[in-house]
BAMARTOR-741530 format. One record per residue (C-alpha): residue number from 1; residue in three letters; x, y, z. Coordinates in pm, 1 decimal. Layout:
BEGIN
{node NUM "ALA" {X Y Z}},
...
! end
This chain:
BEGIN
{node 1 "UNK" {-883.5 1233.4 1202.4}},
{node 2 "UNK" {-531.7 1176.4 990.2}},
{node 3 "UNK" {-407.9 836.6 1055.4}},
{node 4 "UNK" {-31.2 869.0 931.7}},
{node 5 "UNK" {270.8 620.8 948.9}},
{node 6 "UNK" {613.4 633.8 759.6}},
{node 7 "UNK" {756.7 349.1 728.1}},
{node 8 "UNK" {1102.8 291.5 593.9}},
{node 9 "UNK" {1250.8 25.6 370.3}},
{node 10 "UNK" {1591.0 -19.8 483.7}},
{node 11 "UNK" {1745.1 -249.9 162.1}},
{node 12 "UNK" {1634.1 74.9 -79.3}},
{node 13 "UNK" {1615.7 369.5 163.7}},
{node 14 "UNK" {1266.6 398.2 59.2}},
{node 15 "UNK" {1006.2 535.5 256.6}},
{node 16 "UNK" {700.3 445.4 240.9}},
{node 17 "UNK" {349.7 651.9 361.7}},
{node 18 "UNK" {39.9 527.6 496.3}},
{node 19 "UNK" {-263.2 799.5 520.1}},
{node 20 "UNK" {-586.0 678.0 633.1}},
{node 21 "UNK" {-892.0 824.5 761.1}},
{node 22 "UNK" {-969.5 700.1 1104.8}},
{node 23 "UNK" {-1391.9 783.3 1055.9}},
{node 24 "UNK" {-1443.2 594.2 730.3}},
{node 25 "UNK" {-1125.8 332.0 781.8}},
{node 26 "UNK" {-1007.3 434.7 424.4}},
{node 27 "UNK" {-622.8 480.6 334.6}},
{node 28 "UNK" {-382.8 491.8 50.9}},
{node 29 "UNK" {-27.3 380.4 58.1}},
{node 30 "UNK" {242.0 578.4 -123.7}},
{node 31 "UNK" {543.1 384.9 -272.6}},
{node 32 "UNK" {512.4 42.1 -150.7}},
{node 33 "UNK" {812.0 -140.1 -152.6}},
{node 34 "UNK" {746.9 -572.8 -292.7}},
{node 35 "UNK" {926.3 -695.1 -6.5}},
{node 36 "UNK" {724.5 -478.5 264.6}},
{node 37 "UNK" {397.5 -591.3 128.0}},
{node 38 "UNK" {404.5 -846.1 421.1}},
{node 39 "UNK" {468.5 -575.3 681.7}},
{node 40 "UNK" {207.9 -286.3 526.7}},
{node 41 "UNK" {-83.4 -548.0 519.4}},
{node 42 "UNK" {-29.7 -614.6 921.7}},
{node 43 "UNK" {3.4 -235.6 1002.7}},
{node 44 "UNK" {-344.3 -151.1 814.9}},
{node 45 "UNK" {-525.8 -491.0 968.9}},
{node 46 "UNK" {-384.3 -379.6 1331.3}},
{node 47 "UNK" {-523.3 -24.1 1261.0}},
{node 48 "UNK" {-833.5 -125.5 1129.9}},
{node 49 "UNK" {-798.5 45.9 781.9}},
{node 50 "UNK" {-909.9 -90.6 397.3}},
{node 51 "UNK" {-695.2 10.5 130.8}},
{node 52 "UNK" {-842.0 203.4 -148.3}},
{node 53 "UNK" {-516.2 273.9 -354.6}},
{node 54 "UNK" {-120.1 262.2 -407.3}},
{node 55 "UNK" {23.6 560.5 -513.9}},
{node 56 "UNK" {354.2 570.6 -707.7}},
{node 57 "UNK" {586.3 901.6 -713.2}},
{node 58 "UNK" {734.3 754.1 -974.3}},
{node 59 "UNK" {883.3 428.7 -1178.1}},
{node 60 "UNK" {1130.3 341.4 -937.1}},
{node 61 "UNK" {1460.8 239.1 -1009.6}},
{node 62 "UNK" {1598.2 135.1 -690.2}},
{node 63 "UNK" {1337.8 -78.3 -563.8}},
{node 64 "UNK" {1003.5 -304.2 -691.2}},
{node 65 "UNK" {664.1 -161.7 -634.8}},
{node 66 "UNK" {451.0 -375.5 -429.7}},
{node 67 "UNK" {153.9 -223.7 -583.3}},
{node 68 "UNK" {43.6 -576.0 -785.9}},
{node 69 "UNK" {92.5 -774.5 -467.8}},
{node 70 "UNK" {-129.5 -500.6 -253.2}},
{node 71 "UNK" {-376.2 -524.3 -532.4}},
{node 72 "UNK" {-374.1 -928.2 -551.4}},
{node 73 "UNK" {-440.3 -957.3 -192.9}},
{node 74 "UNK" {-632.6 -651.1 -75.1}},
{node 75 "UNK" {-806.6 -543.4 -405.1}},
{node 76 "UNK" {-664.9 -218.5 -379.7}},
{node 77 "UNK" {-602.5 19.9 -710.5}},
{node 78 "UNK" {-298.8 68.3 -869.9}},
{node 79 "UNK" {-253.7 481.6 -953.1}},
{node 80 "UNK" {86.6 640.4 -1112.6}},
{node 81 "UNK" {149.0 903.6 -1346.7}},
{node 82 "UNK" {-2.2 894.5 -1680.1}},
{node 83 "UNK" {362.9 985.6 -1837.6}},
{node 84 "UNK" {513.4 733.3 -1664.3}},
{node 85 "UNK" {482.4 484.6 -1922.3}},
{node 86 "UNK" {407.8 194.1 -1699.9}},
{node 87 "UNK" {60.1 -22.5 -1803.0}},
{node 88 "UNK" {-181.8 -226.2 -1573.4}},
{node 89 "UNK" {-265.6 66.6 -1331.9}},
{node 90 "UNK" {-639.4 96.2 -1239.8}},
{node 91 "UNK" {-587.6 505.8 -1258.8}},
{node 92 "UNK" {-355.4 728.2 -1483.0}},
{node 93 "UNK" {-327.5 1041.7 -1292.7}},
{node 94 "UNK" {-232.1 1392.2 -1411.7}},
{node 95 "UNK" {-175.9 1740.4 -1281.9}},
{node 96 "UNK" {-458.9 1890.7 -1075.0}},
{node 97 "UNK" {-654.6 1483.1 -1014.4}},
{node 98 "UNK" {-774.9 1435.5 -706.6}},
{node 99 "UNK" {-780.3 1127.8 -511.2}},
{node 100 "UNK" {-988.8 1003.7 -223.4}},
{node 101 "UNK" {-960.0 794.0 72.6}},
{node 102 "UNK" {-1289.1 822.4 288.5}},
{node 103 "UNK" {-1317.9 1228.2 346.1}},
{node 104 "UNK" {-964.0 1321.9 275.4}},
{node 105 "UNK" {-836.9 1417.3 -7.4}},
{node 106 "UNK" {-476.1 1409.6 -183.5}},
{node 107 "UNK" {-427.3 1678.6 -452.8}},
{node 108 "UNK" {-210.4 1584.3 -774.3}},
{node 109 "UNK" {102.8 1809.0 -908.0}},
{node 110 "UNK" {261.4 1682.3 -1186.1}},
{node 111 "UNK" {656.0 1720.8 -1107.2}},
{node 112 "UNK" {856.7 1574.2 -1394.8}},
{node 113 "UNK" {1251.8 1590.9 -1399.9}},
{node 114 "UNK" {1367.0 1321.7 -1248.8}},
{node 115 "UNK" {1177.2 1132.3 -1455.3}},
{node 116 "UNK" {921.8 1211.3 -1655.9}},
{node 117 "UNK" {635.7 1053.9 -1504.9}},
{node 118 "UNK" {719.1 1221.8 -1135.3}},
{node 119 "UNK" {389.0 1320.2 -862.0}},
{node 120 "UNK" {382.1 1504.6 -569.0}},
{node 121 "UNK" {75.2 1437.2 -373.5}},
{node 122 "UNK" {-36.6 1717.5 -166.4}},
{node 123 "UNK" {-283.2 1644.7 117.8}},
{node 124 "UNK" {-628.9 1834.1 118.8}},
{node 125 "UNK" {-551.0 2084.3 361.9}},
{node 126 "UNK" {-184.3 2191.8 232.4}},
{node 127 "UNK" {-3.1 2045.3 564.7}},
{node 128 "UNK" {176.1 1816.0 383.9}},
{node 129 "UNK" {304.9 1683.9 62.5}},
{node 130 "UNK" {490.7 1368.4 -82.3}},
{node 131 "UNK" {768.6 1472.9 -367.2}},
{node 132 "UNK" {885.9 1162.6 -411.8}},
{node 133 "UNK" {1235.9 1159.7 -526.4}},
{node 134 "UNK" {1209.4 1498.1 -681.0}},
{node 135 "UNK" {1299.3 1697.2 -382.4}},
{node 136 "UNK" {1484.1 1528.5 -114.6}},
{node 137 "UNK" {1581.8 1675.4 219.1}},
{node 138 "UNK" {1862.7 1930.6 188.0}},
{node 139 "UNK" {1873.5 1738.3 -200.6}},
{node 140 "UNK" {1684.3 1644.2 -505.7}},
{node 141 "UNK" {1650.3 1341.3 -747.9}},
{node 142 "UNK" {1907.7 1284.6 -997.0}},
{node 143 "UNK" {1840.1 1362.9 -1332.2}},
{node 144 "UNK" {2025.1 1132.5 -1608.4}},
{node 145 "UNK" {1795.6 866.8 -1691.9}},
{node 146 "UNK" {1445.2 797.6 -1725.1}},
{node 147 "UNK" {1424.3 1100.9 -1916.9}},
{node 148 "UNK" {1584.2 1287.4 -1684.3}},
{node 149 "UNK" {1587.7 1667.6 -1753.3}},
{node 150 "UNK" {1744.6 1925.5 -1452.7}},
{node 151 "UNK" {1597.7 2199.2 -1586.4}},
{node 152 "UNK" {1219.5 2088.4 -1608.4}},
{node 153 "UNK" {1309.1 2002.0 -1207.9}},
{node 154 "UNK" {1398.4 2353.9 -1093.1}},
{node 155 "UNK" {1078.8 2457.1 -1235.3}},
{node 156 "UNK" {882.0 2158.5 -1093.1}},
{node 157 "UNK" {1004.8 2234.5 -758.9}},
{node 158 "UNK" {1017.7 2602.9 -785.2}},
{node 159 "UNK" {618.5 2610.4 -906.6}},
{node 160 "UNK" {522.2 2301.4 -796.6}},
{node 161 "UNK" {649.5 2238.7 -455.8}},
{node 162 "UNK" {798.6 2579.7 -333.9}},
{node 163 "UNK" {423.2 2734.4 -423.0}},
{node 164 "UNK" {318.3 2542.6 -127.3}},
{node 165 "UNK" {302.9 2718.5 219.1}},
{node 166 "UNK" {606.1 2768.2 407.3}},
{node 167 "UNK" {462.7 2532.3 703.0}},
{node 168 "UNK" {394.4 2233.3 483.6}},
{node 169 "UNK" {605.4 1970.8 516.8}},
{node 170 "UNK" {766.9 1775.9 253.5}},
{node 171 "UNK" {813.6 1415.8 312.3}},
{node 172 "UNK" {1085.9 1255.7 48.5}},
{node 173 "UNK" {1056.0 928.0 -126.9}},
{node 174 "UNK" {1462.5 855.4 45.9}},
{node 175 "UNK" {1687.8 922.6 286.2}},
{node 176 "UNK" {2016.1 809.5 338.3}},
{node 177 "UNK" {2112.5 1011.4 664.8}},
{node 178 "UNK" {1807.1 888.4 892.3}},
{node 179 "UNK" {1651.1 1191.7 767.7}},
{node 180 "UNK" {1268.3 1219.1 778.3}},
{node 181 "UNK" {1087.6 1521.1 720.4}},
{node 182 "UNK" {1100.8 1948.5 609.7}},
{node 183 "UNK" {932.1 2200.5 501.8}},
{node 184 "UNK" {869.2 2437.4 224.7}},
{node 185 "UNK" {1048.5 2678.1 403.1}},
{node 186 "UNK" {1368.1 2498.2 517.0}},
{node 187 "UNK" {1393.0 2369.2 185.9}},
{node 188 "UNK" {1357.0 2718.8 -29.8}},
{node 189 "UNK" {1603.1 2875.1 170.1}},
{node 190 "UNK" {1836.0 2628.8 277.7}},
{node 191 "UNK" {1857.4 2293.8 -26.6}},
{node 192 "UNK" {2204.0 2370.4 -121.8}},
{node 193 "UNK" {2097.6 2190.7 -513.6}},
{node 194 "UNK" {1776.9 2440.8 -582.7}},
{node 195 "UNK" {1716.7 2728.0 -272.2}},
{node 196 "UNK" {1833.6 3014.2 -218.3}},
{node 197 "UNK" {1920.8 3233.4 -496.4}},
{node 198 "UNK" {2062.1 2928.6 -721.4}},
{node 199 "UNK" {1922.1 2998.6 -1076.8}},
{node 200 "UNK" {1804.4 2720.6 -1346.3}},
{node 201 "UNK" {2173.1 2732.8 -1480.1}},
{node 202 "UNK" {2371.6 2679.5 -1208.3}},
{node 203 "UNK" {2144.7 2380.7 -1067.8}},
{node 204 "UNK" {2149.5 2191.3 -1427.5}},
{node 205 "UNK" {2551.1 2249.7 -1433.7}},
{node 206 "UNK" {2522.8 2095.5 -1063.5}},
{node 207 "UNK" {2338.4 1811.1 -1169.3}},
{node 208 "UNK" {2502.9 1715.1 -1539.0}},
{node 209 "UNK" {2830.2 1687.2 -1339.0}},
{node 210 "UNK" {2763.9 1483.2 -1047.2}},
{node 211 "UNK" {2847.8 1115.7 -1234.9}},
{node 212 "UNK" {2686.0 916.6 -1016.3}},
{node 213 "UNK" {2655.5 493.2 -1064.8}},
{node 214 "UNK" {2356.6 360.9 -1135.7}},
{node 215 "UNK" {2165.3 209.9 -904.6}},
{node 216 "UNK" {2228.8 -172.6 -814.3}},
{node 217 "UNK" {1886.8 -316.4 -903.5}},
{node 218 "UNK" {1758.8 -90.3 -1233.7}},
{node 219 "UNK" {1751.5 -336.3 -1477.9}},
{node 220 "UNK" {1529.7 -534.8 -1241.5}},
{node 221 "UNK" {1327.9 -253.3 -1088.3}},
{node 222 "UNK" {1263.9 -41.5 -1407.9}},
{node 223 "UNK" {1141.5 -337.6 -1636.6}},
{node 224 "UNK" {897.3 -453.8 -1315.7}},
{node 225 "UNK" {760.3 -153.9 -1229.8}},
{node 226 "UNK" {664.2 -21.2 -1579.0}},
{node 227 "UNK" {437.3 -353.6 -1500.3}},
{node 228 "UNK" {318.6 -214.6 -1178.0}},
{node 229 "UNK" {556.8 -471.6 -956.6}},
{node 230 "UNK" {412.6 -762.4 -1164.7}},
{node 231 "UNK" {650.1 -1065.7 -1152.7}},
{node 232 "UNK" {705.6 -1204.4 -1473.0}},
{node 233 "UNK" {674.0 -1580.1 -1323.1}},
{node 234 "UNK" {399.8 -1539.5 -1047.2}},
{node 235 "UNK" {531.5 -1892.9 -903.3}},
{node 236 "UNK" {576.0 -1926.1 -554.0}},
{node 237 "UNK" {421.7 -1655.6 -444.0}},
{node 238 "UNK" {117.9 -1805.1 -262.1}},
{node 239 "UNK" {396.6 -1989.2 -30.5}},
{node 240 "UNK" {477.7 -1648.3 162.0}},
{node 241 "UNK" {461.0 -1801.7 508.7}},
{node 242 "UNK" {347.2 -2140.2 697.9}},
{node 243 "UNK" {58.8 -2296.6 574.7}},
{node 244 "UNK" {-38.7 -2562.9 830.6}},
{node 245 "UNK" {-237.6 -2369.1 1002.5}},
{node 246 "UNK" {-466.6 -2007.3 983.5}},
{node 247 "UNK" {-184.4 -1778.8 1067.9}},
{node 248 "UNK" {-162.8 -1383.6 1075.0}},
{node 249 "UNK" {128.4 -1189.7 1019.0}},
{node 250 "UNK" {181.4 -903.4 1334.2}},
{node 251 "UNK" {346.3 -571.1 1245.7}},
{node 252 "UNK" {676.5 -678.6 1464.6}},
{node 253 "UNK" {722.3 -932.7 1172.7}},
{node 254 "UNK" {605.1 -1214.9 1381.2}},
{node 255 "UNK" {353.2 -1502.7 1302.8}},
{node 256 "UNK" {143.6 -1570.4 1527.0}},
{node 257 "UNK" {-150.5 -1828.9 1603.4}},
{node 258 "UNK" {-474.0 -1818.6 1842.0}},
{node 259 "UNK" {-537.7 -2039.4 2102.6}},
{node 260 "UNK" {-793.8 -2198.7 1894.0}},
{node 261 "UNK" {-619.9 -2251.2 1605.2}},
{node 262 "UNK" {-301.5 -2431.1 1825.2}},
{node 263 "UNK" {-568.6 -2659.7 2025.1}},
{node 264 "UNK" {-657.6 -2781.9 1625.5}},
{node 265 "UNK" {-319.0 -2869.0 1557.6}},
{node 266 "UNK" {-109.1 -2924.7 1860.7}},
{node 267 "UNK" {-53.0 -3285.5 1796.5}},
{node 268 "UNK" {163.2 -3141.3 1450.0}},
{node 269 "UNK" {367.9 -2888.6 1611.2}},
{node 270 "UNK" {613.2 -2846.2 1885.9}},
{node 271 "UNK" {509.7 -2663.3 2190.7}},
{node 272 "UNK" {788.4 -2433.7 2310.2}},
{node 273 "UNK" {761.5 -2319.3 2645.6}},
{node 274 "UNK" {1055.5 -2035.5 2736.7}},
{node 275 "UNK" {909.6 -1962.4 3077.6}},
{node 276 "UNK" {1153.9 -1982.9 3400.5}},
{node 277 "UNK" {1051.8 -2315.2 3562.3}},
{node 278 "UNK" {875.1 -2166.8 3871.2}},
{node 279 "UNK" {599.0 -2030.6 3627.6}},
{node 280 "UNK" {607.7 -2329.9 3378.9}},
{node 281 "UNK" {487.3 -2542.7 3702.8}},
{node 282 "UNK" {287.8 -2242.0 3824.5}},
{node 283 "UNK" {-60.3 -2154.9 3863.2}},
{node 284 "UNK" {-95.1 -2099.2 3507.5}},
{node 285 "UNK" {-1.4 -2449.1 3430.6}},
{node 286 "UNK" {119.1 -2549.1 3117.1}},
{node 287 "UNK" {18.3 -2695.1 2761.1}},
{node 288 "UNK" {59.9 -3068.0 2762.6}},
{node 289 "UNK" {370.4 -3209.6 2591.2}},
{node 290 "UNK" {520.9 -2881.2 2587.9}},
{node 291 "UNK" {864.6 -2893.4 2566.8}},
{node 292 "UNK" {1038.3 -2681.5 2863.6}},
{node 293 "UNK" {1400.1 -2439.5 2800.2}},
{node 294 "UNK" {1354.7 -2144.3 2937.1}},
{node 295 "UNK" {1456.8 -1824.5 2700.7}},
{node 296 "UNK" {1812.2 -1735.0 2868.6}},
{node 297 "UNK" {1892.5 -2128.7 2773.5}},
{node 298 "UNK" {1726.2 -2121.7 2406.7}},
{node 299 "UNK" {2080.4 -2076.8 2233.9}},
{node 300 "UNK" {2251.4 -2335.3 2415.5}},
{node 301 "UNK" {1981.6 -2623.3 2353.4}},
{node 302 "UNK" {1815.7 -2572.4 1980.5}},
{node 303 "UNK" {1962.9 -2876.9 1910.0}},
{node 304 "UNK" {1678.9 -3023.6 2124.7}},
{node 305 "UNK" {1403.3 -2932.2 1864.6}},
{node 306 "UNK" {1350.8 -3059.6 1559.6}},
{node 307 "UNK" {1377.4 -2879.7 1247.6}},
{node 308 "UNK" {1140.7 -3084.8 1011.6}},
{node 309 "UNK" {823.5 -2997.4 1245.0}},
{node 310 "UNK" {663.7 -2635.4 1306.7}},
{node 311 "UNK" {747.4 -2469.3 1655.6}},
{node 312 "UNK" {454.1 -2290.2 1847.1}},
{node 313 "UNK" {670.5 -2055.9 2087.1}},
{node 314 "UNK" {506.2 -2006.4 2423.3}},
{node 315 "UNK" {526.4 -1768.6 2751.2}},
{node 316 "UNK" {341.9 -1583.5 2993.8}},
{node 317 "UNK" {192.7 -1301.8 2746.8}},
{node 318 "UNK" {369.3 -1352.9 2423.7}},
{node 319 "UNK" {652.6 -1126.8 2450.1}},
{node 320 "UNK" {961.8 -1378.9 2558.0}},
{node 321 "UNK" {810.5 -1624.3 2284.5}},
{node 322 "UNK" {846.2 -1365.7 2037.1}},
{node 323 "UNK" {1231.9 -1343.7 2149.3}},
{node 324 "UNK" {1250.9 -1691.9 2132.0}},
{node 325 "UNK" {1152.4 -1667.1 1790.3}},
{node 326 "UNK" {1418.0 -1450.6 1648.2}},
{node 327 "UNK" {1638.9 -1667.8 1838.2}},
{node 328 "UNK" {1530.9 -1982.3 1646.4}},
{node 329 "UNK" {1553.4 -1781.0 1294.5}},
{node 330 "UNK" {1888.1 -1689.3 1336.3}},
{node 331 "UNK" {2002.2 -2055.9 1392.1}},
{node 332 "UNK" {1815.5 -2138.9 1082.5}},
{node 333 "UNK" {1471.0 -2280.4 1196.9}},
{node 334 "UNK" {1229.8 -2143.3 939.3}},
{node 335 "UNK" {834.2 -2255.9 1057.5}},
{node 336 "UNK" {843.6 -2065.5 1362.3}},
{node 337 "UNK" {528.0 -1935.2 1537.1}},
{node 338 "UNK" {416.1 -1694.3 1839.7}},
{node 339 "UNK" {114.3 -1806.5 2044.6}},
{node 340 "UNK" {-66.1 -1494.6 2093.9}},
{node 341 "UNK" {-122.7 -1357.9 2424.0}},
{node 342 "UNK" {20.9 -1623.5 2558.4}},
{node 343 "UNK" {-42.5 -1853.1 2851.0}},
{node 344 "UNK" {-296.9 -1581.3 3016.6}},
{node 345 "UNK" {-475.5 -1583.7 2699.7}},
{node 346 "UNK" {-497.8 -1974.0 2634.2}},
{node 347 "UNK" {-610.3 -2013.3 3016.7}},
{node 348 "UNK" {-866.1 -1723.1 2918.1}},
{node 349 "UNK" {-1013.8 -1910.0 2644.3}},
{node 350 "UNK" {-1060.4 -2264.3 2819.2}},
{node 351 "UNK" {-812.2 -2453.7 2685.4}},
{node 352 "UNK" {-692.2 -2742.9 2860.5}},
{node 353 "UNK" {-346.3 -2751.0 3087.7}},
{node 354 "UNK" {-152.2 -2949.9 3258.7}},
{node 355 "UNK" {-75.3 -2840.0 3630.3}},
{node 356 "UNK" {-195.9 -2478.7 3741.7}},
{node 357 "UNK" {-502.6 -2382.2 3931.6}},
{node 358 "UNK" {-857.7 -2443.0 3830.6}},
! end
């Protein structure tokens, strides 16, 4: 079975596909965005997948590939176009490769024109394909830079993409509408930029005249991901969240800790308890030296934590604390943990309270 997320970078309007095979617990990501890396790693450790690869579309311009990162911390291969021009990929690919992730398969078409190093990846049984920024939803890619060229897109989409069957669906590297999927179909009849019975000529006059800026971040993006999203000073990287501790990072974009790993260090943190009072003295008890506001109070009394010591947010289950944590973020505490599960869980595992039943 298809395991398949799209996630969405909202800085870059990028979006970014998982595809994993549930039976073999392979996957690939497809345009990984630098700044997601953190978020992609907790989606594939909560669904129980290893990644095999990052594929690129293309050499981004609008965003930094988090392919290095993925492959510094995961291991995974780094795969783009072999006309792409970038170096330190693992794999060059070119039309008609094939790449794997446990038994599924995605197919390579080489679609050049909005740059010239552009991929579709079409999925093993045709029901899907990734164009990247080559076709876009009711759209396409722009074509003046990066070796641009509108006419070598009208063909890559008209006998690259539009050769597909009319059911598969075509899932764009952006969207900046809240867009998120079509189909070969919709998209040969109704693309107002290349369906229909538009011609090669009158989609290159469309697309020499449409004088658009370039984007914000391209003399950042470009020069980093012809390196594959390699920073050119590598410092500070390995401080990318709280180290007191064995943390993991949740999907929600929460840290969290065990019960185990809080009993080792609870004499270092601050124990935040945002229960109502009736539970915090309640047959669950509570952790000793916790200190007590409940959640609808947090706002009002931050100023009775300290901001030089790491804060342990507790509840019932682990969903107020998690509340409580955005709270504390947005009045500027920055070492600011979930205790996962909760109070049921660190009764569960033995730990010692204060109050409660036995």
């Amino acid at each position: 079975m298809l395991i398949f997320r799209q996630l969405f970078d909202p800085q870059s309007s990028t979006y970014t596909y998982l595809l994993g095979d549930r039976r073999d617990g392979k996957a690939v990501l497809i345009d990984p965005v630098f700044e997601q890396v953190r978020r992609d790693t907790a989606l594939m450790g909560e669904l129980g997948l290893s990644l095999v690869a990052t594929l690129e579309t293309h050499v981004h311009a609008d965003h930094v590939t988090g392919a290095w990162l993925l492959k510094r911390r995961l291991g995974s291969q780094i795969m783009l176009s072999a006309a792409g021009g970038a170096v330190g990929a693992d794999r060059y690919l070119v039309q008609d490769d094939v790449v794997a992730f446990g038994s599924r398969r995605l197919l390579v078409r080489a679609t050049p024109g909005h740059t010239s190093g552009c991929l579709t990846f079409v999925l093993d049984d045709n029901s899907m394909a990734f164009t990247g920024d080559c076709l876009l939803i009711r759209g396409s890619g722009r074509t003046d830079f990066q070796q641009g060229d509108p006419v070598t897109m009208y063909h890559s989409v008209h006998d690259g993409i539009f050769s597909l069957p009319d059911d598969c669906l075509l899932y764009p590297g952006h969207d900046y509408r809240g867009l998120t999927v079509t189909s070969v179909a919709e998209e040969r009849r109704y693309n107002p930029r290349l369906g229909g019975d538009i011609a090669v000529g009158d989609f290159a006059g469309y697309m020499k005249n449409l004088q658009l800026a370039h984007p914000k971040l391209i003399n950042i993006a470009v020069p980093a991901n012809l390196r594959c999203g390699r920073p050119e000073d590598e410092t500070g990287l390995a401080a990318a969240g709280p180290t007191w501790a064995a943390l993991h990072y949740s999907f929600a974009g929460i840290w969290e800790i065990d019960p185990h790993g809080l009993a080792e260090h609870v004499s270092v943190v601050q124990v935040l308890d945002v229960r109502e009072p009736e539970e915090f003295n309640g047959p669950l008890g509570h952790i000793a030296g916790a200190i007590h506001i409940p959640l609808g109070e947090l706002t009002a009394r931050v100023s009775e934590l300290r901001r030089e010591r790491p804060i342990v947010a507790v509840c019932r289950a682990g969903g107020r604390s998690a509340q409580a944590i955005t709270i504390l973020l947005q009045n500027g505490f920055s070492d600011v943990v979930n205790l996962t599960g909760g109070m049921l869980r660190w009764r569960a595992e033995a730990q010692p309270v204060e109050g409660g039943r036995s």
